[in-house]
C-alpha positions as CSV (number, residue, x, y, z in Angstrom):
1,X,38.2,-7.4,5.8
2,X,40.1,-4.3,4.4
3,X,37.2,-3.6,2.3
4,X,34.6,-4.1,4.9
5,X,36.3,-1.4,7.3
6,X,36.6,0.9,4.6
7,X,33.1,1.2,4.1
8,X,32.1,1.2,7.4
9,X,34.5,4.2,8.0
10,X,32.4,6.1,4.8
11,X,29.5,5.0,6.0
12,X,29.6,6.8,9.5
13,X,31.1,9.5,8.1
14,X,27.1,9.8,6.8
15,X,25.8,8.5,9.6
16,X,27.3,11.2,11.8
17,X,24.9,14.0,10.5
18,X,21.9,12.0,10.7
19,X,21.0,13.4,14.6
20,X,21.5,16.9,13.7
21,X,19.6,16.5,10.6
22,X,16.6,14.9,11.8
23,X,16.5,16.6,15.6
24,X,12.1,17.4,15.8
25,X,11.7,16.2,12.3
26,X,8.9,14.7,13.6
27,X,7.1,17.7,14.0
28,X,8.0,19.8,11.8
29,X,6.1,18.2,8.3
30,X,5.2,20.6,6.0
31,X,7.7,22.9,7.2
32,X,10.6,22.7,4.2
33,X,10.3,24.6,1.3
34,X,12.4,23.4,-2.3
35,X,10.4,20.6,-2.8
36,X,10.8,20.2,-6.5
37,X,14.2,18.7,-5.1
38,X,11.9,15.5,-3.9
39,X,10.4,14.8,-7.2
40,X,12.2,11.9,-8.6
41,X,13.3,11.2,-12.5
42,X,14.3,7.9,-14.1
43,X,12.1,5.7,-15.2
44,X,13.2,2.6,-14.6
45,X,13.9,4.0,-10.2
46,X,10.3,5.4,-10.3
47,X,8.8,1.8,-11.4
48,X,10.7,0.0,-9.1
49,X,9.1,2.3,-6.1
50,X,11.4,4.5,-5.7
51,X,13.7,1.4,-4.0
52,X,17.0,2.1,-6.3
53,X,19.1,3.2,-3.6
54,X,21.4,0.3,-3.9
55,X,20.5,-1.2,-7.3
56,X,20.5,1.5,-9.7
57,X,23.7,2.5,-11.7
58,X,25.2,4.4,-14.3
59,X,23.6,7.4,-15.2
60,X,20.4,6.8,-14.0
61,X,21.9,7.0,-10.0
62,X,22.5,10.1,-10.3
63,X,19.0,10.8,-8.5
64,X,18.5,8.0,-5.7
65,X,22.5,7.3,-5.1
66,X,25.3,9.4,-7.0
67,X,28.0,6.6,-6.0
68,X,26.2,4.4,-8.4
69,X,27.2,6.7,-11.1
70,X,30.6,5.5,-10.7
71,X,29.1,1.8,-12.2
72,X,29.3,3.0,-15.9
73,X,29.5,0.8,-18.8
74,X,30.3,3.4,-22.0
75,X,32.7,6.2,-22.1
76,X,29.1,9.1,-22.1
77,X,26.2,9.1,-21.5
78,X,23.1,11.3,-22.3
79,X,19.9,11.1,-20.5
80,X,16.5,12.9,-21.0
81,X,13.3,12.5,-19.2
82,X,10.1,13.6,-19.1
83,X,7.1,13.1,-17.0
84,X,3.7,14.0,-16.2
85,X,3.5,15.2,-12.9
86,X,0.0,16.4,-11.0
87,X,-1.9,19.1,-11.7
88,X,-0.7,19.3,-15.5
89,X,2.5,19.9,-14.4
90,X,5.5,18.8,-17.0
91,X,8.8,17.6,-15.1
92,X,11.7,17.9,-17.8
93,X,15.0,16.3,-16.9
94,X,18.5,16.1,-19.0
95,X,22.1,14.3,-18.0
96,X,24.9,13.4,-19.1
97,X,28.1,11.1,-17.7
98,X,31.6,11.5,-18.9
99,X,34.3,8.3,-17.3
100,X,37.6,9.5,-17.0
101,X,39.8,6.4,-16.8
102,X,41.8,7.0,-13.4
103,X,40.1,10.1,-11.9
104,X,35.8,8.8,-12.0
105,X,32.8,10.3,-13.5
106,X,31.7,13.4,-13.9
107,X,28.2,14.2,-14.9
108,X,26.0,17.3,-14.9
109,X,22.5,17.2,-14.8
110,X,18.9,19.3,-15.3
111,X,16.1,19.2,-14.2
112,X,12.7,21.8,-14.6
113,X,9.1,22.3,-14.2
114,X,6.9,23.2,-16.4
115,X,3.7,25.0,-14.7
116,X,2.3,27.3,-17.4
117,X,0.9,30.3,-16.9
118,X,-0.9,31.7,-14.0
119,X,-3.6,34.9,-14.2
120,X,-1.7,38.1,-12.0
121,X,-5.1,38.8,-9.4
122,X,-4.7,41.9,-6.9
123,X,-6.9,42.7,-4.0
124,X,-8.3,45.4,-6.4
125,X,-9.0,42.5,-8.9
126,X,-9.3,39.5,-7.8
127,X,-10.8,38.3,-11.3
128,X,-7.9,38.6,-12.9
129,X,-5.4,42.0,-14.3
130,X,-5.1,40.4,-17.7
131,X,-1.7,39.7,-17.3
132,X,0.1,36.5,-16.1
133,X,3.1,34.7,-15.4
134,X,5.2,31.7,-15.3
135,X,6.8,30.0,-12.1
136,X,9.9,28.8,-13.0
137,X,11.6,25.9,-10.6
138,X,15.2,24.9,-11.6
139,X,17.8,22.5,-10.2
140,X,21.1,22.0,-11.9
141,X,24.0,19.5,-10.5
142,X,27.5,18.4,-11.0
143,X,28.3,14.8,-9.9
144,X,31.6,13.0,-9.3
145,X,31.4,9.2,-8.4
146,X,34.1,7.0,-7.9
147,X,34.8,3.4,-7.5
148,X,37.1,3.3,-4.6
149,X,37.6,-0.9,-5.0
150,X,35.7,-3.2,-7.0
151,X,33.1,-3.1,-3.7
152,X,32.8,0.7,-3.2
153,X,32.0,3.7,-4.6
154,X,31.2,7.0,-3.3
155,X,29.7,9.8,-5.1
156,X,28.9,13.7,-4.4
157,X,26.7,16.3,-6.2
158,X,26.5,19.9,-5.5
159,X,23.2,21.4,-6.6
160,X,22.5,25.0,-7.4
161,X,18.3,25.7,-6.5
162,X,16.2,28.3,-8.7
163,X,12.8,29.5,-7.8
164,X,11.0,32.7,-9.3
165,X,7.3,33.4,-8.8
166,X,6.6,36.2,-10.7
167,X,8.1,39.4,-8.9
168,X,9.6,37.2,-6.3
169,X,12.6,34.7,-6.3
170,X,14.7,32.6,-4.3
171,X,18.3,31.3,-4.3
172,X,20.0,28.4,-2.9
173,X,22.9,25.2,-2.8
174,X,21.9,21.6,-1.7
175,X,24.8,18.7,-1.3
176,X,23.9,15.0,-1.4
177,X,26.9,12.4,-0.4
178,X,26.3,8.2,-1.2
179,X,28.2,5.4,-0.9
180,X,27.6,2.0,-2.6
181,X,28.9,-1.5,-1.2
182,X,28.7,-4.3,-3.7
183,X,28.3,-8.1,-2.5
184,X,28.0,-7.9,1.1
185,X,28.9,-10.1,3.8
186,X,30.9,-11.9,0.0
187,X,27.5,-12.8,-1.2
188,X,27.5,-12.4,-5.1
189,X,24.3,-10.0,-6.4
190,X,23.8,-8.2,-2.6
191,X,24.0,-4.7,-2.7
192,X,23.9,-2.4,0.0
193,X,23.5,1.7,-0.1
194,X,23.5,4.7,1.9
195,X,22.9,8.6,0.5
196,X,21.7,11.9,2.4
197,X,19.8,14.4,0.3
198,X,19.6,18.1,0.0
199,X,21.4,19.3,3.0
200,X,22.2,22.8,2.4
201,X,21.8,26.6,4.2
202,X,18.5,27.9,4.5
203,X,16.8,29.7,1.7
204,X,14.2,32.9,1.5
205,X,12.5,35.0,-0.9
206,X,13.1,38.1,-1.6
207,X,13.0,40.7,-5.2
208,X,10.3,43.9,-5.7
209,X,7.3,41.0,-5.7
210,X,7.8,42.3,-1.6
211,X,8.0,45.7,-2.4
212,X,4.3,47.4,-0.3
213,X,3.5,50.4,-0.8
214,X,2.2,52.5,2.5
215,X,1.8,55.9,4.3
216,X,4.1,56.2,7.3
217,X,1.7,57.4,10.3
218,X,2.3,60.2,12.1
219,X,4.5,61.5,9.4
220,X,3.9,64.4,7.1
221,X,5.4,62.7,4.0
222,X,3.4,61.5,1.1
223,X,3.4,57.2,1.1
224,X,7.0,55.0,0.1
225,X,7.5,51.4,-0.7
226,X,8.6,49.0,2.6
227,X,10.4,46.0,1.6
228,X,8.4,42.9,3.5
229,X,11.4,40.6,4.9
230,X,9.7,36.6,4.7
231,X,10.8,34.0,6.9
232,X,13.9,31.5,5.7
233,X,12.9,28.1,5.3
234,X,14.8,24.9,5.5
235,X,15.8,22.4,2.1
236,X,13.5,18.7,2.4
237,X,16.6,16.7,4.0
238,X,16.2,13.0,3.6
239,X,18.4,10.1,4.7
240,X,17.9,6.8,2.8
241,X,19.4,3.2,3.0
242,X,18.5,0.3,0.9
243,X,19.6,-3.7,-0.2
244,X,18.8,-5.0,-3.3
245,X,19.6,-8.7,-4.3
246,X,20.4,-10.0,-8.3
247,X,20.1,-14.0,-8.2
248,X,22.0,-15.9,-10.6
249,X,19.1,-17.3,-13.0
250,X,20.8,-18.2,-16.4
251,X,22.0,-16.3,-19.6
252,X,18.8,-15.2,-20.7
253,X,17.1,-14.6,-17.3
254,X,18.0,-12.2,-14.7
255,X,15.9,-11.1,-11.8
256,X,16.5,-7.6,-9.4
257,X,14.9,-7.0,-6.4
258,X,15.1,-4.0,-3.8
259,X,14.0,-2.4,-1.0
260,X,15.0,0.7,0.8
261,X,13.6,2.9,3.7
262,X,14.0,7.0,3.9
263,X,13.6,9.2,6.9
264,X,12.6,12.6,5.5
265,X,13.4,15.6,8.0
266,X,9.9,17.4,6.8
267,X,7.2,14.6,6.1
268,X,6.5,10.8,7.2
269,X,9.2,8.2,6.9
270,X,8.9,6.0,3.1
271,X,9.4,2.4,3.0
272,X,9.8,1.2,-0.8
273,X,9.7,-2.1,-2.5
274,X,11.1,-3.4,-6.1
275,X,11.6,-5.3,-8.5
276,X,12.5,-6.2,-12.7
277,X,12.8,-9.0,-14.8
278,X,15.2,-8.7,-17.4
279,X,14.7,-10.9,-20.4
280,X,18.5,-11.7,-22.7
281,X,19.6,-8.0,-21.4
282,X,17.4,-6.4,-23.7
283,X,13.4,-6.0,-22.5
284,X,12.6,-5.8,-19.0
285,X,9.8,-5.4,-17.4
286,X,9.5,-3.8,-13.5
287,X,6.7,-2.9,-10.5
288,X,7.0,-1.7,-7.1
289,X,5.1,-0.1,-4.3
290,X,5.8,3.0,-1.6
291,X,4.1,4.0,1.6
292,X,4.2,6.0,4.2
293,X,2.7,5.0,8.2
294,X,-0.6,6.5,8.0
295,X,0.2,7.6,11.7
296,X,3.1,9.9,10.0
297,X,1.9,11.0,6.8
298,X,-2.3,10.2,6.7
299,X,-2.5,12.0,3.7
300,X,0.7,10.1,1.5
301,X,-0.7,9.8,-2.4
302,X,1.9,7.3,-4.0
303,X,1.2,3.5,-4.5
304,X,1.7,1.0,-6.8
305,X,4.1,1.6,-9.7
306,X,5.4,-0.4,-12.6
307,X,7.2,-0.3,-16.4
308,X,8.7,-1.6,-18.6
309,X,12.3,-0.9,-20.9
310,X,14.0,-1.7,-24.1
311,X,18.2,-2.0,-24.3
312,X,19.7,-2.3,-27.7
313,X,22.9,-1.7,-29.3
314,X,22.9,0.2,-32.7
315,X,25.8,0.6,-34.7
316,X,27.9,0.3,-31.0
317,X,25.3,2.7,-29.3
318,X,23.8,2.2,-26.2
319,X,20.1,3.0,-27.0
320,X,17.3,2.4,-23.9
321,X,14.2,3.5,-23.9
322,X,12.2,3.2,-20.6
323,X,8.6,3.8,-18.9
324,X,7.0,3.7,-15.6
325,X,3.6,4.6,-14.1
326,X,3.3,5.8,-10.8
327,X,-0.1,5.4,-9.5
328,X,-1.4,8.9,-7.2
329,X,-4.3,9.5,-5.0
330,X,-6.8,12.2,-5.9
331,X,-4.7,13.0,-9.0
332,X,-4.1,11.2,-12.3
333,X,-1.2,8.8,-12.3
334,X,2.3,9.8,-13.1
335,X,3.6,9.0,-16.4
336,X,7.4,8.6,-17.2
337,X,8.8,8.3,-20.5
338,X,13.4,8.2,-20.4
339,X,15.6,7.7,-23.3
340,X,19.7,7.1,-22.7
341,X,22.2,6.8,-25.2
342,X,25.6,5.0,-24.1
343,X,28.8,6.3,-26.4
């Protein structure tokens, strides 16, 4: 009972900012900017459909539910991924997870995009200058997750936001808060989580890309450069819960499954489906499925998805390897390659 009202107390502790978050989302799609901050990473989440809000742990949660960080097995962890996002764009991520016996985890994490380079046009030349340059989109964290009981842990990361496009830039801090409640209702393998996502101030562009050069009218004086101010725009909030359910099978058997829904402030609510077969702890094999209510978002791309993974201990290393596919419309499918390595 003690642990039950402890999480409920966490839990609308979230919950409270849920109204002010979402107040109009419903009209407002399109409207956020940041949205490298949606693009998921992990392998094995991304094959499951996205549903790891409850299931996944260890360093891997440090995407869909930081409390599930707290659920770590080694002493570090590293973590690199890499996948194959549309339009020939490369989505590079690194982590790593340090448990401190007493005090929790701590982990730091990285994650870029990989654009290439784009031809400089003018209204002068709209072929092309002959010059170019590289977007650069950057998010860096720092996690701490803690197990609060055996049932509970919470977890909190700060994220620091980095866009430049060419002459032009933009600055900004997101927070995301989850909690994580293991065996519900005392039912062994039930999982239930709760996280909000990127909530953060407002961020705008600004640098000497907005620099325009005119002649004052009306004024003897030869032309100057005005600074053009641009509008703020918001971070892509999003407030997720899912339940995910491990039956008892046998030693060599084991079976996940999960589901989770998330209401996104700036585009149509998700609803996502999992699930993975593990086979003696050391192949697995995973699919899922995401949608979105075609009277929300007519236009959602994502599907099917499915992978597979391989855990083995060398010389008393962790060593994973994991894929996943994520099926897209109008695009080529999403291609995730992860390696971890457990210390």
């Amino acid at each position: 009972m003690k642990i039950t009202i402890k999480f409920l107390i966490i839990a609308a502790i979230l919950l409270l900012g849920v109204n002010s978050m979402y107040a109009g989302g419903g009209v407002r799609n399109g409207t956020g900017g940041a949205t490298q901050l949606l693009i998921p990473v992990g392998s094995r989440g991304i094959a499951m459909g996205g549903s790891s809000v409850a299931t996944t742990t260890g360093i891997e949660a440090l995407f869909w539910n930081p409390a599930g960080a707290a659920d770590m097995s080694n002493s570090a962890t590293l973590l690199f991924s890499h996948m194959n996002y549309i339009a020939d764009i490369g989505v590079e991520y690194g982590a790593v997870s340090a448990n401190f016996e007493g005090f929790g985890v701590v982990s730091l994490n990285v994650k870029s995009l990989a654009i290439g380079s784009i031809n400089v046009t003018t209204n002068d030349q709209p072929d092309g200058t002959g010059q170019t340059f590289t977007p650069q989109m950057l998010t860096a964290g720092a996690t701490y997750s803690r197990q609060l009981t055996d049932r509970i842990a919470i977890g909190v990361t700060f994220s620091y936001i980095s866009e430049a496009i060419d002459q032009v830039n933009a600055v900004g801090f997101a927070f995301n808060a989850g909690v994580l409640y293991k065996d519900m209702g005392d039912i062994n393998g039930l999982n239930f989580g709760i996280v909000m996502k990127n909530i953060g101030p407002q961020m705008s562009y600004s640098g000497p890309g907005m620099l325009v050069k005119a002649a004052p009218q009306g004024y003897n004086r030869p032309p100057s450069y005005y600074q053009i101010e641009t509008a703020a725009f918001d971070l892509p909030s999003a407030f997720e819960v899912g339940l995910g359910y491990k039956p008892v099978i046998d030693e060599m058997n084991s079976m996940q499954i999960s589901a989770s829904f998330a209401s996104n402030n700036f585009s149509g609510d998700v609803y996502n489906i999992g699930a993975e077969y593990g086979y003696n702890q050391l192949f697995f094999v995973r699919g899922g499925y995401t949608l979105s209510p075609k009277d929300q978002d007519p236009d959602y791309i994502y599907g099917f998805t499915a992978g597979a993974g391989i855990n083995y201990d060398i010389s008393g290393v962790n060593f994973k390897i994991d894929y996943a596919y994520r099926g897209v419309k109008y695009f080529g499918g999403n291609h995730i390659f992860s390696v971890s390595l457990g210390f």
